[in-house]
C-alpha positions in Angstrom: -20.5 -36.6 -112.6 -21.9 -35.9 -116.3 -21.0 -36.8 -119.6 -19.9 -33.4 -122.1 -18.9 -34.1 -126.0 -18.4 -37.6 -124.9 -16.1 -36.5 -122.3 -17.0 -37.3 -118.6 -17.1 -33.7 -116.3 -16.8 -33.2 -112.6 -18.2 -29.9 -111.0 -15.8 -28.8 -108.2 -17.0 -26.8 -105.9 -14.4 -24.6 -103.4 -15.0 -24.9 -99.8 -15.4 -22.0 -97.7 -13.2 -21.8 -94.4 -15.4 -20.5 -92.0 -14.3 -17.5 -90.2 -15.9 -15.0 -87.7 -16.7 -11.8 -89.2 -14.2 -9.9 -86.7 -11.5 -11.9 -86.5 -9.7 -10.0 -88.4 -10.1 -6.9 -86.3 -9.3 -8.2 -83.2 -5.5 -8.7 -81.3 -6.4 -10.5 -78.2 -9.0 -8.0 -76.8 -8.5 -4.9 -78.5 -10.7 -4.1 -81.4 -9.0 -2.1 -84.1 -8.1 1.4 -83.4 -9.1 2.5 -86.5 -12.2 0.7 -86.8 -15.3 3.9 -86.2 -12.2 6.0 -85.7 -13.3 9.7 -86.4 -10.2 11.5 -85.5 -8.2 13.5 -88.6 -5.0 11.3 -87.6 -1.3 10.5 -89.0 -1.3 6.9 -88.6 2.8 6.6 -87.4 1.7 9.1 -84.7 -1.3 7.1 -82.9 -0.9 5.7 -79.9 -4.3 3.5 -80.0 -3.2 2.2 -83.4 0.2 1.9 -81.9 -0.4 -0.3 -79.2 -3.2 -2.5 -81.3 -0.2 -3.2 -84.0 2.2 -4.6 -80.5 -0.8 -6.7 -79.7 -1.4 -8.2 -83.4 2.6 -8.4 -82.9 2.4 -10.4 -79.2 -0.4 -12.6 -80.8 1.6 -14.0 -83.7 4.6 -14.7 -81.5 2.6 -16.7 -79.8 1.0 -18.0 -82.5 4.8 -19.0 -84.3 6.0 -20.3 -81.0 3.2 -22.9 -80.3 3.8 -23.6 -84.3 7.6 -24.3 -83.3 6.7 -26.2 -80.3 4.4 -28.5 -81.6 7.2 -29.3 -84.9 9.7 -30.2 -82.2 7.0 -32.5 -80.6 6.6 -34.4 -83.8 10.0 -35.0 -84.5 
């Protein structure tokens, strides 16, 4: 705490959430398809890409169901 103009001031700081680096690429096991990708692809024609999206897909079913199971337990 300090004291501006008479007035007292607070510095806030944000806190960080901590996440891996490569969260974000994976879906379960699969790393993204696209990630070092080289090919000269259409994306709504790749099968690699195609079956990463279903596992993202899989993963936050699970994800909303174990969300809906645990709302039921607390009611």
């Amino acid at each position: 705490m300090g004291v501006s103009n008479g007035a007292r001031t607070y510095l806030l700081k944000a806190k960080e959430e901590v996440k891996e680096k490569y969260d974000l690429l994976l879906a379960r096991d699969m790393f993204s398809a696209c990630t070092g990708c080289t090919g000269d692809c259409e994306p709504e024609y790749c099968g690699r890409l195609s079956e990463w999206i279903g596992s993202l897909m899989v993963e936050e079913a699970k994800k909303s169901q174990e969300d809906e199971d645990e709302f039921e337990e607390e009611i």
